[in-house]
N, C-alpha and C positions, 0 to 999 in steps of 0.2 A: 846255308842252303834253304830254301823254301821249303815247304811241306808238301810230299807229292800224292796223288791220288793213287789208288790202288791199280787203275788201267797202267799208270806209269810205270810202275814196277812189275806187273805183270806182263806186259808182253814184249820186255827185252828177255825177261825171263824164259819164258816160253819160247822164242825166237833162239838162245843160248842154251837152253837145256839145263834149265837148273831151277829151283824154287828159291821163295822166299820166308821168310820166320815170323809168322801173326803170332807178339808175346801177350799176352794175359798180363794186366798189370793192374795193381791192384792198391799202390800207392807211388808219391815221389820215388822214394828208395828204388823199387825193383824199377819204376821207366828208364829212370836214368841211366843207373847201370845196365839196361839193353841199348840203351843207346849208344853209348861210351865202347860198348862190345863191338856192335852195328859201326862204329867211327874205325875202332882200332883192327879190323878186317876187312875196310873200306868197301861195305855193302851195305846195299838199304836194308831195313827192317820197317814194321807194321807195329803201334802200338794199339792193344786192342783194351775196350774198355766194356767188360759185358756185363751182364745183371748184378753179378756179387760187387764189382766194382760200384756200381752206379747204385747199389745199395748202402752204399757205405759212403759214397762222396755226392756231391749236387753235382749235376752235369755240365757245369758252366765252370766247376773248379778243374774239372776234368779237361775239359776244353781246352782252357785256358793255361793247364798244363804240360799236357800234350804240344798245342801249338808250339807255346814257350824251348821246349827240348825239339822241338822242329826246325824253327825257324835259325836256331843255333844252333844244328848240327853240322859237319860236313860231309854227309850223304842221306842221302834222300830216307825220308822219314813219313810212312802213313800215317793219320792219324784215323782211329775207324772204331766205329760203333757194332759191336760185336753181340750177336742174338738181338737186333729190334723187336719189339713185340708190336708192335703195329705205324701207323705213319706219323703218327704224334709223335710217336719219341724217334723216329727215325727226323724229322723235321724240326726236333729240337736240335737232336744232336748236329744236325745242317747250320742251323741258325747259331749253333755256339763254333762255328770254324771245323766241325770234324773234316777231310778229306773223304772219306768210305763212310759209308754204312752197311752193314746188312741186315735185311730181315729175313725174319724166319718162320715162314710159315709154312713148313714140315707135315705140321699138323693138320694141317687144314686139308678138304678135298682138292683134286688137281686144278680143278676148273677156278678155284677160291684162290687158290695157293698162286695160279696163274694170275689172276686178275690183282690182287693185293702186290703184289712184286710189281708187274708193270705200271702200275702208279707211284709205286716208290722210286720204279728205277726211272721217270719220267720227270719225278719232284726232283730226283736225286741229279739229272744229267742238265736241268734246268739250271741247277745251280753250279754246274762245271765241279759235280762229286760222285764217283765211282760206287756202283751199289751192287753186293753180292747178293745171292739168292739160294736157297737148299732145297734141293729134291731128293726124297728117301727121307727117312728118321734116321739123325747118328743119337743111339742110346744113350744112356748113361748107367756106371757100373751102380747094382742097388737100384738103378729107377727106370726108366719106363727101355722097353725091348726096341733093339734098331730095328727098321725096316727098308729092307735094301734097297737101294736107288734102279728103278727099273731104265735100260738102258734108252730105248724108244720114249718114256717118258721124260725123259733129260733133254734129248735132242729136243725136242716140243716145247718143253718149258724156255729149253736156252734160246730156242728163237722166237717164242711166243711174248719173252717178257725182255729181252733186251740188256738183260745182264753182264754186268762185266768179266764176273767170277759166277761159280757154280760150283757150293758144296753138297759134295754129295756121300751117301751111304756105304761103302765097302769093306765092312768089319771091322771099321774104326769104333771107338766108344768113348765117351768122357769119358775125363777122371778115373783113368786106370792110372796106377802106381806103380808098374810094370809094365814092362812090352807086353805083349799080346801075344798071340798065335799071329798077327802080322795082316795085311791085307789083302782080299779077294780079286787076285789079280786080274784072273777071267772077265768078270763082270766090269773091273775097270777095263778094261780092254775094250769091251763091248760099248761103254759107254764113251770113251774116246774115238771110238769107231763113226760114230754117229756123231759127235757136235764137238765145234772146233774151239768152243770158250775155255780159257783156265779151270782149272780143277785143286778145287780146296781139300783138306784133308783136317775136319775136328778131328778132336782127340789125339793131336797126335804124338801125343806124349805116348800112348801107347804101339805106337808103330815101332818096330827093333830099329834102332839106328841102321844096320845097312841098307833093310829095305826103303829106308827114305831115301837114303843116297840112289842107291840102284834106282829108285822110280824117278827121282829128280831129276834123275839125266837120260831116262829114257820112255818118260811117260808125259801124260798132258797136267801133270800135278805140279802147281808152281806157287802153291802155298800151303805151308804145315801150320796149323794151328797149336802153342805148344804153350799150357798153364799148369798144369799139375808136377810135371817134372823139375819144373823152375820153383814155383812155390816147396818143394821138398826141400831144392837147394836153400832156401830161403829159412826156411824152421829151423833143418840143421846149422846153418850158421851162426842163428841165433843161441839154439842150443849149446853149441860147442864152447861158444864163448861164456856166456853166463855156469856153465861149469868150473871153466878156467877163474871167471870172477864174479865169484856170485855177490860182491860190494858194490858193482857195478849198477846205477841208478837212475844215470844217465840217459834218457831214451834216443838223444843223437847220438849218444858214442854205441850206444847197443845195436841200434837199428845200423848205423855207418860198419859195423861187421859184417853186412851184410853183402857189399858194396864187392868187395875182391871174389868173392865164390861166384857169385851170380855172373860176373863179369866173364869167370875164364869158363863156365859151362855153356852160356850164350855164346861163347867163340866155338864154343865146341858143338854150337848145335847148326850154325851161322854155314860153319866151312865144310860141314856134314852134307849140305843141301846147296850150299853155294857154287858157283862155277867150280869146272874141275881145273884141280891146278896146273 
């Protein structure tokens, strides 16, 4: 099956009542196995490639990886550019095959944050690739404080810039290692109230499993973003096994441990959020 863009997944989704899983991937080992998960529950998934990633590999290996696990999967597979930091690297990552991008400019004033996205999403829909956008700051635990997505301000941006997707603020946070206290329902409320685009959720490793379920099927949230709780799976695997044998030297047979856990947690994050049965 071909590689689809994130419009494609997203509004059967939204139309169905159910999200999709943007994984954090950080090498061959963990894509594969979201994909193999995403095969063996016959749902799409979103392979996501963000700064730690793209610090670690050239962008074009990534690409060409990602497509690679796309174009032989059989069900629809994003390939997407996770936190761009400006139109460079969002137009690289175009130029190397990504399907999505998004950038992020959170940070920036509205008027900025405004004008920087609709150029992306303009580069981005020129080339037949789906481009998300963020209003609100989602924090990160240990670093900088979220700033909640004001609702009025969402509306404005999602039709000021043209966006496919729209992540936004709601007591999400990186890189928690736990659930959380869960999400600010209100204010999503308000903010679905106002503008009809998909609704992304970083962090969403710390969101408690039911409340993704419950929002997936009754809110406008139709993608979880999920890296930290998969990379946990991933450590312990590793661990577990180099306990069991610590002669072991191999970096295929070590890393290939890793392969069955990540597998049956990604089903279990997959059928969490996916159609109800």
């Amino acid at each position: 099956m071909t590689r689809a863009s994130l419009a494609d997944v997203l509004g059967p989704a939204m139309a169905g009542g159910h999200a999709v899983a943007g994984v954090v991937c950080l090498g061959w080992e963990d894509a594969r196995a979201y994909v193999a998960a995403a095969e063996a529950e016959g749902l799409p998934i979103i392979l996501q490639a963000g700064p730690g990633c793209r610090a670690h590999m050239p962008l074009p290996i990534i690409g060409a990886m990602f497509r690679h696990l796309a174009v032989t999967a059989t069900v629809p597979v994003v390939t997407h550019l996770d936190h761009g930091r400006n139109a460079e690297e969002c137009a690289a990552a175009i130029a190397e095959g990504f399907s999505s991008v998004m950038y992020d400019g959170s940070r920036l004033p509205f008027d900025e944050n405004v004008a920087q996205t609709a150029r992306i999403v303009a580069l981005a829909h020129a080339a037949g690739v789906s481009c998300e956008g963020e209003i609100g700051l989602v924090g990160y635990v240990a670093g900088d404080a979220s700033e909640g997505t004001d609702p009025a301000e969402a509306a404005r941006f999602a039709e000021l810039t043209g966006v496919d997707a729209l992540a936004v603020s709601v007591g999400n946070i990186h890189l928690q290692t736990a659930s959380g206290d869960g999400l600010d329902e209100p204010r999503l409320r308000a903010i679905e109230a106002l503008t009809p685009v998909p609704l992304v959720i970083h962090g969403g490793s710390g969101v408690p499993m039911d409340q993704r379920t419950r929002l997936s099927r009754t809110s406008n949230i139709c993608k979880y973003n999920i890296g930290t709780e998969l990379r946990q799976v991933f450590g312990a695997a590793l661990r577990d096994h180099l306990a069991r044998d610590a002669d072991d030297f191999d970096r295929i047979s070590i890393l290939g441990r890793t392969h069955d856990p990540l597998v049956a947690a990604t089903r279990r994050i997959l059928r969490a959020i996916g159609p109800a049965a």
